[in-house]
Structures are given as C-alpha cells and as structure tokens.
C-alpha positions as CSV (number, residue, x, y, z in Angstrom):
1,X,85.4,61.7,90.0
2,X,84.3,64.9,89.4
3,X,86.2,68.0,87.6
4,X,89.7,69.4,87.6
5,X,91.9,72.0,86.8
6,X,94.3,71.9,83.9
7,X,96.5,74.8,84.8
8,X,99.1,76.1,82.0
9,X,102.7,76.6,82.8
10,X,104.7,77.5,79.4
11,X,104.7,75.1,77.2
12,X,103.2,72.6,79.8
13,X,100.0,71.5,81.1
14,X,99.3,70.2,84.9
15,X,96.4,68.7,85.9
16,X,95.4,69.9,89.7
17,X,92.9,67.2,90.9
18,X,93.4,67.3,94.4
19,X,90.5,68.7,95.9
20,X,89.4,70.7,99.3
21,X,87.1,73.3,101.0
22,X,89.0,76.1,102.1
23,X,88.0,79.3,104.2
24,X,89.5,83.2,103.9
25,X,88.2,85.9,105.5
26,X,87.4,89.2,104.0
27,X,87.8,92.4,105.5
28,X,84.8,94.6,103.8
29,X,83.0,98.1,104.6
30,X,80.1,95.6,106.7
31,X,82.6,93.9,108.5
32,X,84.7,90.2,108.5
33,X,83.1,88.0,106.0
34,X,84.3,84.1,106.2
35,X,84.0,83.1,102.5
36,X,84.3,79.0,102.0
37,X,85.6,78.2,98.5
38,X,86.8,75.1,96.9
39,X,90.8,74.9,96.3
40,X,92.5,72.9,93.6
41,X,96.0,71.4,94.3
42,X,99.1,69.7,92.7
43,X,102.1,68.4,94.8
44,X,104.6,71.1,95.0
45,X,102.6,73.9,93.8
46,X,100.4,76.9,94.9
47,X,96.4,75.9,95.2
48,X,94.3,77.5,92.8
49,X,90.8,78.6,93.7
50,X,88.8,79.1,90.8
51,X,86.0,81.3,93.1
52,X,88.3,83.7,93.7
53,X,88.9,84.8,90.1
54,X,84.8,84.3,89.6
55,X,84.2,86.4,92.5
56,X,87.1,89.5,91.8
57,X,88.4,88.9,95.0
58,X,91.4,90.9,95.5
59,X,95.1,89.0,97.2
60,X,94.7,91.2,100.1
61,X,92.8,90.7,103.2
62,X,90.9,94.2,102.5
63,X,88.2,93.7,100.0
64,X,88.3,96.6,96.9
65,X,86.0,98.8,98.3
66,X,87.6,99.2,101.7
67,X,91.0,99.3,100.2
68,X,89.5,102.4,97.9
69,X,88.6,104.0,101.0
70,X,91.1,103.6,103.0
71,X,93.6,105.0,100.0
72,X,91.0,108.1,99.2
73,X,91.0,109.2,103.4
74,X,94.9,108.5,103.4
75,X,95.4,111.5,100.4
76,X,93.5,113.9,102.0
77,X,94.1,113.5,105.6
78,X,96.9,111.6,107.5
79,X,97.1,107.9,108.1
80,X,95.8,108.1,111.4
81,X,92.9,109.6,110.3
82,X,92.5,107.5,107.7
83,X,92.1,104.6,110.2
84,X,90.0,105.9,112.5
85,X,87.8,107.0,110.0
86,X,87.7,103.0,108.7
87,X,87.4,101.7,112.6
88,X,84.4,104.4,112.9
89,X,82.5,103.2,109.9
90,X,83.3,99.4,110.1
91,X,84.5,98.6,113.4
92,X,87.9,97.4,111.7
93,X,91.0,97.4,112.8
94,X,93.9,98.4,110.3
95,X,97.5,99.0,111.4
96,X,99.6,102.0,109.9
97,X,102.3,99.1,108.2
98,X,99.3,97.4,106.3
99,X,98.0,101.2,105.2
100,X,101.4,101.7,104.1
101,X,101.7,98.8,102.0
102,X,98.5,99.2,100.6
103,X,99.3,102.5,99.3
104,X,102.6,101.9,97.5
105,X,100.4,98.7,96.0
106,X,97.4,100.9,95.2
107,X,99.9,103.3,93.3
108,X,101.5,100.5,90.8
109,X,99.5,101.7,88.1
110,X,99.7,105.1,87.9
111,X,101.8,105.2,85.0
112,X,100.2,103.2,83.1
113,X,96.6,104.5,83.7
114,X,97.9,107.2,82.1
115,X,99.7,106.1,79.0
116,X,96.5,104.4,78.1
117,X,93.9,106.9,79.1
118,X,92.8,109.2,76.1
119,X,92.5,112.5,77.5
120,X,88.9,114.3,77.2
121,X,88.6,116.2,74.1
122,X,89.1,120.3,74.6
123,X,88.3,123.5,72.6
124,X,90.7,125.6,74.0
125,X,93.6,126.3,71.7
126,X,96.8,126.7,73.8
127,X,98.3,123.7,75.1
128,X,99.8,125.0,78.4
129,X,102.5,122.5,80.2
130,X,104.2,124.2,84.2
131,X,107.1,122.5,85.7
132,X,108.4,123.4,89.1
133,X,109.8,121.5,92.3
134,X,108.5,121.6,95.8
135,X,110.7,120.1,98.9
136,X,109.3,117.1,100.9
137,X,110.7,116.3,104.4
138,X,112.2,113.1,104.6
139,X,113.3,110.7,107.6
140,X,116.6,110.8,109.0
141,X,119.1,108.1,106.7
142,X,119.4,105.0,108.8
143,X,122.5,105.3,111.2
144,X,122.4,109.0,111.4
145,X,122.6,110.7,114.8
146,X,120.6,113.5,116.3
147,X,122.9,116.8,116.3
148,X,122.8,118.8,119.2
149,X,123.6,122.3,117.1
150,X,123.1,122.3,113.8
151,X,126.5,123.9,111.7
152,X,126.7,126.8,109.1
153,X,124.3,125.6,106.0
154,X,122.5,122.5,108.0
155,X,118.8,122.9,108.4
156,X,116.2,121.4,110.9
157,X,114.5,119.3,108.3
158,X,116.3,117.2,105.4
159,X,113.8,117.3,102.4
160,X,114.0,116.5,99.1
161,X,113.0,118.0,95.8
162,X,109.7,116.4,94.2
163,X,109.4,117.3,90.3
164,X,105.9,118.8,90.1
165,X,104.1,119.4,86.3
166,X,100.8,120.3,85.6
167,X,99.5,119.8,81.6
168,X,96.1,121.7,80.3
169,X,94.4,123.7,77.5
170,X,93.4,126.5,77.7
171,X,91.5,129.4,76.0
172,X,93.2,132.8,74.8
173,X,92.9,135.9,77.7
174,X,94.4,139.4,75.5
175,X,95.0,141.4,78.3
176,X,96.9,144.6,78.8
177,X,99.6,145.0,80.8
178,X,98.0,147.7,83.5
179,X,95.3,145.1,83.6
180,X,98.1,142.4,84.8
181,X,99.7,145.3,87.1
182,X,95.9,146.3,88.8
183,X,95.4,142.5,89.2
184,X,98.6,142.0,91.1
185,X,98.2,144.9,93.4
186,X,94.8,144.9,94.1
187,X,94.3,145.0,97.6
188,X,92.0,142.2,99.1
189,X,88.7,144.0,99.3
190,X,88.5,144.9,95.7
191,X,86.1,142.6,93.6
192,X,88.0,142.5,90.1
193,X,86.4,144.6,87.7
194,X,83.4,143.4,85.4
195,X,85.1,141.2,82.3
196,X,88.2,140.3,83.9
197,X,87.2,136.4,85.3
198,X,90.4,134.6,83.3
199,X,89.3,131.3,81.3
200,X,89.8,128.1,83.7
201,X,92.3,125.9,82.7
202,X,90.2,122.7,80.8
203,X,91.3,119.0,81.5
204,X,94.0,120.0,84.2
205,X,96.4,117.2,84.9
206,X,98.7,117.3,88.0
207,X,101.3,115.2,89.2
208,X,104.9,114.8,90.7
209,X,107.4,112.3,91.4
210,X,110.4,112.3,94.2
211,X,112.4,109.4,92.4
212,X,111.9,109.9,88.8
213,X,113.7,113.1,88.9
214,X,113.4,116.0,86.3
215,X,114.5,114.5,82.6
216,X,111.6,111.9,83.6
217,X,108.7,114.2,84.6
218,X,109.5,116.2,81.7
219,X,109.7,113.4,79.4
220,X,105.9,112.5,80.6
221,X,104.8,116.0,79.9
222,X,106.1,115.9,76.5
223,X,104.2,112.4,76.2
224,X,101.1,113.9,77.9
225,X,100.9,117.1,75.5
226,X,101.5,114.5,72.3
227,X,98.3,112.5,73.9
228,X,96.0,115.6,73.9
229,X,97.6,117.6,70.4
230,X,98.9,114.8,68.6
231,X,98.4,116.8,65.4
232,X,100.4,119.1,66.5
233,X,97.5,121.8,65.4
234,X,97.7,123.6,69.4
235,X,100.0,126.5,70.2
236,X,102.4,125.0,72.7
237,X,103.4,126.8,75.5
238,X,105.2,125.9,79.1
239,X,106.0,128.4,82.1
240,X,109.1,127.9,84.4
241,X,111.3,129.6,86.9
242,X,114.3,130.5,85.9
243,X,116.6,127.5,87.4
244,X,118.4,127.0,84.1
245,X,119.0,123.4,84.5
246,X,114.8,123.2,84.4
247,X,114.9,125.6,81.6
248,X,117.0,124.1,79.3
249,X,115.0,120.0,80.3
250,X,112.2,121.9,79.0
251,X,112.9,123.5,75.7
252,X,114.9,120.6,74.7
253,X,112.4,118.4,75.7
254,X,108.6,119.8,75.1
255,X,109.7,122.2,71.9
256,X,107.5,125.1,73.1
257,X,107.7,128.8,73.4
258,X,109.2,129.2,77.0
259,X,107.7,131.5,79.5
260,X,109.2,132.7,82.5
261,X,106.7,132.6,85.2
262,X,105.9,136.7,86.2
263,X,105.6,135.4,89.8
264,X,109.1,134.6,90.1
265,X,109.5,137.9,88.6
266,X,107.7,139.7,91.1
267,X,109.9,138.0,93.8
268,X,113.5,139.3,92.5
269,X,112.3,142.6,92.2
270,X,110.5,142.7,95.7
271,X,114.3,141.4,97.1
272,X,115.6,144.5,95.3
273,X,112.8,147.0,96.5
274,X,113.6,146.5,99.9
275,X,117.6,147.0,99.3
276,X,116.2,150.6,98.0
277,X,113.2,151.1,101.0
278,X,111.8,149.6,104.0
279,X,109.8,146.2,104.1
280,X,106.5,146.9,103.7
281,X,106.5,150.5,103.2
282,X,104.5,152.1,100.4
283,X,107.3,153.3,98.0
284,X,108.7,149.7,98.3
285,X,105.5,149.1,96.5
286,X,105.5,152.1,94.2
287,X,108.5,151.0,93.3
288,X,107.7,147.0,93.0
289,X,104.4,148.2,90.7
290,X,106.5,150.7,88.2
291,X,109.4,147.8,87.5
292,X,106.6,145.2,86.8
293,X,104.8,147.4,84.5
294,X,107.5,148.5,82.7
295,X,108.8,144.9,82.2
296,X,105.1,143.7,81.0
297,X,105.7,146.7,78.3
298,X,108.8,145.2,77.4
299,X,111.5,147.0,79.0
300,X,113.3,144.3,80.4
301,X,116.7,145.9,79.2
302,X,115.9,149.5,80.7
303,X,115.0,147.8,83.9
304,X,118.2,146.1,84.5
305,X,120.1,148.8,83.1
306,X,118.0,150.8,85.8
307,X,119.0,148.7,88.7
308,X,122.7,148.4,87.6
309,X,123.7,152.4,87.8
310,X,121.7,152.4,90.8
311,X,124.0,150.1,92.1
312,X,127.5,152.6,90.2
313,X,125.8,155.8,91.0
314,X,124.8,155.0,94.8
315,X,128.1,153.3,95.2
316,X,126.3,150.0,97.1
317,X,129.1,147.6,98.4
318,X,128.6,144.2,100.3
319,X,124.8,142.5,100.5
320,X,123.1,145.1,98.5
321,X,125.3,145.2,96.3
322,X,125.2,141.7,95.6
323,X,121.7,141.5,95.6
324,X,120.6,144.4,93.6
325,X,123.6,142.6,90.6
326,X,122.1,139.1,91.1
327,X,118.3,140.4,90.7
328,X,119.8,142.4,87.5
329,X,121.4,139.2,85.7
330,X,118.6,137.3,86.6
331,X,116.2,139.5,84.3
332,X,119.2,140.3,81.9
333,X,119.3,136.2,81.6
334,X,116.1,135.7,81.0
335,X,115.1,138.5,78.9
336,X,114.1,136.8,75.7
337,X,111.7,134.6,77.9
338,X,110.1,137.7,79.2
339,X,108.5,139.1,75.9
340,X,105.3,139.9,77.7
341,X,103.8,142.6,76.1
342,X,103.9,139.6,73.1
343,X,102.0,137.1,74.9
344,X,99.5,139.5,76.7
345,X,98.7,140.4,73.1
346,X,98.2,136.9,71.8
347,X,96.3,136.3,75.2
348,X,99.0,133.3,76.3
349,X,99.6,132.6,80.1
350,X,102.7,134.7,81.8
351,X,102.1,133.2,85.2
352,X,102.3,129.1,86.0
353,X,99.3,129.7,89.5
354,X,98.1,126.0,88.2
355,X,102.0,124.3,88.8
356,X,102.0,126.9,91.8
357,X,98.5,125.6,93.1
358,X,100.0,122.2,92.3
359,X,102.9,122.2,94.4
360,X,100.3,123.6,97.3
361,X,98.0,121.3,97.3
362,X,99.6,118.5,95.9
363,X,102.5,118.4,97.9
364,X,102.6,120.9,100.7
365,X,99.0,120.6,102.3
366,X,99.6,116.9,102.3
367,X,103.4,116.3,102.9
368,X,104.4,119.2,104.9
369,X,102.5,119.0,108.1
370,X,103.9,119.4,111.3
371,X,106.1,116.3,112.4
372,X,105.4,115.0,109.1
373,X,108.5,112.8,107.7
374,X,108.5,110.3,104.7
375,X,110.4,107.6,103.0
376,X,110.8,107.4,99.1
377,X,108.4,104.6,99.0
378,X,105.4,106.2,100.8
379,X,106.0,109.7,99.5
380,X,106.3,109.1,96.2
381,X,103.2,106.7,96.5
382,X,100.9,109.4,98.2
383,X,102.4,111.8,95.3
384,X,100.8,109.6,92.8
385,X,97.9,108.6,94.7
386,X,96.9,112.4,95.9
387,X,97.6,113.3,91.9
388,X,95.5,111.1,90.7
389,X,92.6,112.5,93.4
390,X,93.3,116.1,92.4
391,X,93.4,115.5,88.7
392,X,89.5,114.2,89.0
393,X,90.4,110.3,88.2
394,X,90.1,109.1,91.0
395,X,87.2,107.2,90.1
396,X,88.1,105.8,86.5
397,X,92.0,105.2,88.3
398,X,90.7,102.4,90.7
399,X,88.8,100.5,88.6
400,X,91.7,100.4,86.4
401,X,93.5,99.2,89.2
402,X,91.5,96.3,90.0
403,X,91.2,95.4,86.4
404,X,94.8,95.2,86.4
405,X,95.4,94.0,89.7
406,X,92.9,91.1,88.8
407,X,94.8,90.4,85.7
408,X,98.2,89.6,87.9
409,X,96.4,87.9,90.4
410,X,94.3,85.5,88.1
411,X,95.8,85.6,84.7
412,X,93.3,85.5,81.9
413,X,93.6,81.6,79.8
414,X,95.7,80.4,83.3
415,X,93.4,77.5,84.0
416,X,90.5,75.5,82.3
417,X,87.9,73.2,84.1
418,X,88.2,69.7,83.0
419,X,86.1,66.8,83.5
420,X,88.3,63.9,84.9
C-alpha cells in the first residue's frame, strides 16, 4: 500500500492516505521553478505535503531568498524600485500589492526577534536611551474630499507622529563647556581640533512604531536597557525634548537621570535671538553663542532672568513678547534637566544626534519623499523593517524569520510517516 500520514489534531489522530503528485511553482532569484511533490489527503481537510517542510519551502509563491531581497531594496529605496531592481536581476514580475503584503508579513517578527535576541556584550559604561517623534504623511481617510483652500490651521499633508528611540552604551567624553560652544559654532571648514573625535555609540539600536504609541515604545526601551544592564551596574541615562508628556513617559518609565537634549536648547534661544536682531546676522549669533555658554556653565536661572527684564525693560508687547516669555518658561521648566556643566564633567551625553540621526534616516529619508503617502499597515511595516536594516540585523533578523515562519507553516511533531 505504501506509507501514510498520521497527522495530529488535539487530542486526535487522522490518518491521510490518500495519495497524489502535485506541482507549485516557485518564484526564485534564477527564475520560475516547477517543483513536483507528493500530497497527502483526508476528506474534508487541507493536503499536507511532507516535501515542503523537508525542503523549507516558504507559503508564498516567492522563495526566501527573493522575498529577502525584495524586502532589503523596498527599505532603502521605493517600491518601484524595488521591483524593477527584482525584474532586472530575474526577469520577474512582482506587482506593488504582493510587495506590500510581503512586507507587513516579513515584519511579524520584529518584536519578537528582539525580546529573544541577547544583545552583544559592551565595555562602555553609560547606558544611553533617546526618545523623540517624527511625522509621517499618511493617505487621505477613506471618504474624505479634496479641499480646494485649505482653512486657518489645516496643512497640505495629514501626517502622523511615529515614536522613534534609539538604546546604546557608550563610553565617558569629560568635556568643557567652550569645548561644547567651539563645536557648535564651528564653521564648516574647520577640522575639529586634535583629541576632540567623541566615542561612537557601541551596539546602537534604532526603531519606531506609528501604532504602538509612546507608553509602548518606552516600555520597550525600558525592556531593551534591562536586556543589555540587567545588573543594573551601568549609569543610566536618556535625552529628550522638553514635550512634558514625553518627559514624564520617560522618568516614570526607564528610572534614569533625564537630560534635556542641548539641540532643542539651541533652537528656543535662536527663536529669541532673532526677536532681539536680524536673521542671520552676526550678533544674532554673538548673542546665540554667549546664552549657550552660559547655560552649559550652569546659569540657566541668570539666562531666563536675562531674557525676562529684557522683555520689562524694552517694554516688548504682542509676538515678541510672547515669544521671548515662552522661550524663558521653557528653560525656567526645564532647569533641573539642564545641569550641564554636571554631565560635561562626568563626560555623559547633553545632546540625543543618535535619536536625531534616527528620526532622519529612519523615517524621513525613507517616508518623506515627495508624493510619498502611507497607510498604518505599510508604514509601520517599513518602520520595523528599515529598523531592523539600520540597527545591523538585518542578516540574523531574516533567518529568524524563516525559522519562525517555518514553524507556523509546518508545525514541528504535526505529522508522522506511517507505514499502512
């Protein structure tokens, strides 16, 4: 008679001894291969082929290796180049729906990959976690209709906010605060001087999600900094703007010495050297260079005291006004999170360029090209996807992915050969 499957459902056992040759074809990097298998089959049920799960053959039509392809070319360029680049190398034809689809498949195990993963061992002694959010334009909701004139408030594009974090280590950089200033204002064609190359962030991770939302991402970065310190032994620190909502996510959540990111600094007191002198000008700058290195000496309180009697003693009504008081509360709010002459001296970050760099590369060179619009689904699919690229596991991701993906497609102890 020959043999048979007994295939395990629950409790129950089914033996499938219907027999018969079956052929599927497999889209691969060297073309269309025709692949003739035999099938096993019980009335009313699915047919098993036992080949498939010898052979790792994946449910889709695309084998693994032209899936990981086509999902590598789809993070760093756009779809369409993605699929040229396949029909170029294979002579294959793949519409934009099936691309689609495989993405938001090729991303289901992001999270997982890395609750599992055990980060790489690193020597440096801070534990550094950035959180920031970077707008990605989405489609229009279904129904909506085009508007002629857009209204007080409206904008051109609709985006929403993706939750971006970035987690490394990192080694101490004691610095002094003109140090920090002549870094900031050093004009393009002046090389940094001898001794001054920072210590590059070790075993970067970057991600972000659209849907998750900021509780989530930061719960992950609390979960991530456990995995790499789990003793507890690294000095813990995590750079933010000053949205307080963020603020407060993150020092309930990570229990770290908060930072606020100087950058952000730097960009309220810009707004307020041009309510004082003309863009661009030189004393805009003069005046830029002395607040910031008065605040990295740790005169936060004199420079908002500064800017407030500016504000009495020049008499300022309407805009200025209002924006020299609102760059002034800003600093006053956030004064105890900008003790920097403190962290320059234990050689801690005061500036979050990897989460900035992040929410560049990671979202904005990919999501915010011109024309560019997403759903959820794709977005937050590419988000993972282009992560996972820019973290440097890309590699060890995918064949975690087809270990899994193998694992839901043939399920290990699902069938046994039998001899009937």
């Amino acid at each position: 008679m020959g043999p048979a499957l007994c295939v395990r459902q629950g409790d129950d056992e089914m033996l499938y001894t219907h027999r018969r040759l079956s052929t599927r074809s497999l889209k691969t990097v060297f073309g269309t291969v025709e692949i003739v298998r035999m099938g096993y089959s019980h009335e009313g049920a699915n047919s098993i082929y036992p080949l498939d799960a010898a052979l790792a053959l994946p449910a889709r039509v695309f084998s693994y290796e032209l899936q990981r392809r086509l999902v590598q070319a789809a993070v760093q360029g756009t779809f369409q180049e993605s699929i040229d680049g396949i029909a170029d190398l294979t002579g294959l034809s793949v519409s934009k729906r099936s691309l689609e689809e495989l993405l938001v498949d090729a991303a289901r195990d992001f999270d997982v990959f890395y609750q599992e993963r055990v980060p790489a061992p690193a020597a440096g002694p801070i534990l550094v976690a950035a959180v920031d959010g970077k707008g990605v334009p989405m489609v229009k909701p279904d129904g909506a209709q085009p508007t002629a004139r857009l209204t007080k408030g409206q904008k051109v594009n609709r985006k929403r906010m993706a939750t971006v974090a970035a987690v490394f280590t990192k080694n101490p950089w004691v610095r002094t605060a003109e140090q920090v200033v002549e870094s900031l204002f050093r004009t393009a064609n002046q090389p940094p001087p001898s001794g001054q190359v920072p210590p590059r962030p070790e075993n970067k991770r970057v991600w972000a999600s659209l849907l998750k939302g900021k509780a989530a991402v930061i719960q992950e970065v609390a979960q991530e900094m456990q995995r790499r310190d789990p003793e507890g032994i690294k000095t813990r620190v995590a750079l933010t703007d000053g949205d307080r909502a963020l603020q407060i996510l993150v020092e309930g959540t990570l229990g770290v010495t908060l930072v606020l990111d100087l950058l952000h600094v730097l960009e309220k007191l810009w707004k307020a050297a041009y309510v004082f002198h003309a863009e661009g000008s030189l004393e805009a700058e003069l005046w830029v260079l002395d607040r910031t290195l008065r605040i990295l000496f740790g005169e936060v309180s004199q420079v908002v005291k500064g800017i407030r009697q500016s504000v009495t003693k020049r008499r300022m009504f309407g805009a200025k006004r209002k924006t020299l008081r609102g760059v002034a509360n800003y600093l006053y709010r956030n004064r105890l999170r900008m003790r920097y002459d403190e962290y320059l001296a234990k050689g801690w970050p005061i500036a979050s360029g990897p989460v900035e760099g992040a929410c560049k590369n990671l979202v904005k060179d990919r999501m915010e090209r011109s024309g560019m619009r997403w759903t959820e689904t794709i977005a937050e699919a590419i988000l993972q996807l282009r992560a996972v690229y820019l973290s440097c596991d890309f590699d060890s991701y995918w064949s975690f992915h087809i270990e899994k993906d193998q694992q839901r497609i043939h399920p290990p102890g699902q069938w046994s050969v039998v001899l009937k």
